[in-house]
C-alpha positions in Angstrom: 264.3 -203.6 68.6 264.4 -200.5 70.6 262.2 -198.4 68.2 259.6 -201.8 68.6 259.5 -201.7 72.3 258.8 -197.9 72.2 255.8 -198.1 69.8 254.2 -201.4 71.6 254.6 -199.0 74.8 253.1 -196.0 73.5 250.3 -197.4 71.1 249.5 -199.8 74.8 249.3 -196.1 76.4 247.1 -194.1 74.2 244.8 -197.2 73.9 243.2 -196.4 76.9 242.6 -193.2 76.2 238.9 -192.5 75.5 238.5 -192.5 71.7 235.8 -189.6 71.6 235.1 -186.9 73.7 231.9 -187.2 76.4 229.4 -184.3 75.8 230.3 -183.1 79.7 233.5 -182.8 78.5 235.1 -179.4 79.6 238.4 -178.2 78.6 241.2 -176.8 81.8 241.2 -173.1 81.4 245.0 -173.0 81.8 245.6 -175.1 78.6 243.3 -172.4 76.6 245.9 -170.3 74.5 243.9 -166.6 75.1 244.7 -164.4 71.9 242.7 -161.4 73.8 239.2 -160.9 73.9 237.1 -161.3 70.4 235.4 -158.2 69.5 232.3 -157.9 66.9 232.3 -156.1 64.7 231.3 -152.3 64.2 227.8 -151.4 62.6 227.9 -149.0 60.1 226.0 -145.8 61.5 222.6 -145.6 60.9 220.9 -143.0 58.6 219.7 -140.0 59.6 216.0 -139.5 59.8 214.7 -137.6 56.9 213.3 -134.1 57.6 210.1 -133.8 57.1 208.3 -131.9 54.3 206.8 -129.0 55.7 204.0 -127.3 53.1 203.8 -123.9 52.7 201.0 -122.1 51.8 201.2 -120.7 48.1 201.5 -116.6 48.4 198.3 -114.8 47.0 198.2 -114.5 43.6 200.9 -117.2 42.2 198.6 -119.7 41.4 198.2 -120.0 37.3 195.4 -118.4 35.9 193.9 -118.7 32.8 191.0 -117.0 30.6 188.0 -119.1 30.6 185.0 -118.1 27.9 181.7 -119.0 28.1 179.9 -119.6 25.1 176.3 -120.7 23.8 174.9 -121.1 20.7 171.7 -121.6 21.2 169.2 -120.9 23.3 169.9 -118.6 25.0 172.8 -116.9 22.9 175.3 -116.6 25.5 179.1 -115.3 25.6 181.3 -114.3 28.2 184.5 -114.7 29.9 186.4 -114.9 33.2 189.7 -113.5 32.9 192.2 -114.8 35.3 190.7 -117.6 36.8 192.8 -119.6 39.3 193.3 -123.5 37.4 193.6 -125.6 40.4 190.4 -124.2 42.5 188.0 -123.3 39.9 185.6 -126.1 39.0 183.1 -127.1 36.7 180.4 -125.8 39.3 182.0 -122.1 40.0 181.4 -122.2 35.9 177.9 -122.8 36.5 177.1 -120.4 38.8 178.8 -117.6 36.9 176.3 -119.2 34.0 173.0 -119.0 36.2 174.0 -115.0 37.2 173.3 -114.1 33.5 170.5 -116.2 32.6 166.9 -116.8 33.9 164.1 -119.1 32.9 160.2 -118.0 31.1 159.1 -116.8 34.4 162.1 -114.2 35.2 163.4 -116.8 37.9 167.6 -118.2 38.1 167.5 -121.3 36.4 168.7 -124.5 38.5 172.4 -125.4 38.5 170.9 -128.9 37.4 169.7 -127.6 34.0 173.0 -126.1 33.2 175.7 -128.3 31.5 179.2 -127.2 30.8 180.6 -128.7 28.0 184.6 -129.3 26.9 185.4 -130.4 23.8 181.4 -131.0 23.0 181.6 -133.7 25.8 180.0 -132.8 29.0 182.1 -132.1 32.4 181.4 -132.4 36.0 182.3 -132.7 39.5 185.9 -131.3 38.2 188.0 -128.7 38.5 189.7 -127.2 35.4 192.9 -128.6 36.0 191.4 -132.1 35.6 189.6 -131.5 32.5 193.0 -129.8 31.1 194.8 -132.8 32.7 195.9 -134.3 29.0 197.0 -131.3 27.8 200.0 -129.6 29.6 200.8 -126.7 27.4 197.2 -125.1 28.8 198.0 -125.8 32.5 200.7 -123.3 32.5 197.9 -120.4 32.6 198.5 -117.4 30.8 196.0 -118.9 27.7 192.5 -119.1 26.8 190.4 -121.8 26.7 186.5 -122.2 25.9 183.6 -124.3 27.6 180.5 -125.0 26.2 176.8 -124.2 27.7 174.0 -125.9 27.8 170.8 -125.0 29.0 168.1 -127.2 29.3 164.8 -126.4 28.6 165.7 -123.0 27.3 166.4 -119.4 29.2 167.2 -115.6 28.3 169.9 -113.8 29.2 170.1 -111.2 31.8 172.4 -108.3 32.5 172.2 -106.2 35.5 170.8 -102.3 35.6 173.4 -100.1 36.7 171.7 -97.5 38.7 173.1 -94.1 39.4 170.3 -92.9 42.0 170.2 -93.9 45.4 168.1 -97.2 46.1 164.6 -97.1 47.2 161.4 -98.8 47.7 163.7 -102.0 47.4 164.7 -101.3 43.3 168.3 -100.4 42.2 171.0 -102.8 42.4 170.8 -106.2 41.5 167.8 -105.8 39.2 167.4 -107.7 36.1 166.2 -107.5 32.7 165.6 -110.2 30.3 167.2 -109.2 27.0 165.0 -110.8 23.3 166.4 -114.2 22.3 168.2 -113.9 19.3 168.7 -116.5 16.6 166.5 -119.8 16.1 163.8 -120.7 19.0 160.5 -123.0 19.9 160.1 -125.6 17.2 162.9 -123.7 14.8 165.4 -125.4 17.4 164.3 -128.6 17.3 164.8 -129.0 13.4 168.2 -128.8 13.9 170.9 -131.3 14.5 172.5 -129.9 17.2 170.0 -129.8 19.2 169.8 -134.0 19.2 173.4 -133.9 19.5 173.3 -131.5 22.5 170.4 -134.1 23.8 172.6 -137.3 23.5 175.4 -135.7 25.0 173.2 -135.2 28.2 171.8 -138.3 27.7 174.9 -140.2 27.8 176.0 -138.4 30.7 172.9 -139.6 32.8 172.8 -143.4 31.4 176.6 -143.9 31.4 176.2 -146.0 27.7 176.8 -144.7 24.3 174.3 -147.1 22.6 171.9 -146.6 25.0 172.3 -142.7 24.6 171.5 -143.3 20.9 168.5 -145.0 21.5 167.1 -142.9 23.0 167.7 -140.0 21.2 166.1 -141.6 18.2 163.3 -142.8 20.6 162.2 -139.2 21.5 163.2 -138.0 17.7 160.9 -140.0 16.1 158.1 -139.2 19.3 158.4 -135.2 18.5 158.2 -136.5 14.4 155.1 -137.9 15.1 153.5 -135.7 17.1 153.7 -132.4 14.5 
């Protein structure tokens, strides 16, 4: 009966104990059992900053080269070459001006950039330099080869060479004059009977018009015109 008396008494003591705690509720600080203070943990150190790619200038003459000829069939009969000719800088319009030093048109005059076409490949090229035309074929842009472009000259020219004078200059003449050499091979109406010439057309024309079918068209358009008209 002893061990009855002593739970009645407890369970009568802990019944007026509050059965949840009140949100104010605050615990003593003396019955806190401190372990020590609670440290977080250490970050891992942070990466360095990457140094920063400094570009140097490439030292003269270790840029790849590469033999670049010149060649035209037809009129005017033109061939020649630029030995060692920096890939990366040289473009499609440095070709053309080395192109209108050696020709002229009927009246003795440098025919305009804009009536010379370089061609690659029998396709026309522009607005590139000859690292981008050679961009789908690596083994050429490690220099040391040749390669050869195509000219085009519209409307027609001769080819010049300069005199090389041995006197001194006077009354203005001496160096830098010119002198149309004959036209050799086919010319006038002779040219247009042949195929290449229409080919040569419709590769300029499908440059301009941006559309084979189109290009085509045309071609047969102004064909069948100079047909006609003999």
């Amino acid at each position: 009966m002893a061990e009855l008396s002593f739970a009645k008494s407890f369970l009568s003591a802990i019944d007026t104990k509050p059965v949840k705690l009140r949100a104010d509720y605050v615990l003593p600080p003396e019955q806190v059992d401190l372990r020590g203070p609670y440290l977080l943990p250490r970050l891992s150190p942070s990466h360095p900053p990457m140094p920063k790619k400094i570009k140097t200038a490439a030292a003269p003459g270790s840029s790849k080269s590469i033999t670049i000829r010149l060649k035209s069939t037809r009129n005017p009969p033109l061939e020649f070459t630029l030995p060692n000719a920096p890939i990366s800088t040289t473009s499609v319009e440095d070709l053309k001006d080395a192109v209108r030093e050696r020709v002229a048109d009927a009246s003795g005059n440098k025919v305009s950039v804009e009536k010379i076409k370089i061609l690659y490949k029998r396709k026309p090229v522009s607005g590139k330099t000859v690292s981008e035309v050679l961009a789908d074929e690596p083994e050429l842009l490690g220099g040391g080869k040749e390669i050869e472009f195509g000219v085009m000259v519209m409307g027609g020219a001769t080819v010049v060479e300069p005199v090389s004078g041995t006197g001194e200059k006077g009354d203005g003449e001496g160096e830098g004059e010119v002198t149309a050499k004959p036209v050799v091979g086919p010319s006038g109406e002779d040219v247009l009977e042949t195929e290449a010439f229409w080919d040569d057309l419709q590769g300029f024309l499908m440059q301009r018009v941006k559309d084979v079918e189109e290009a085509k068209r045309l071609r047969a358009l102004f064909k069948g015109a100079w047909s006609s008209g003999r």
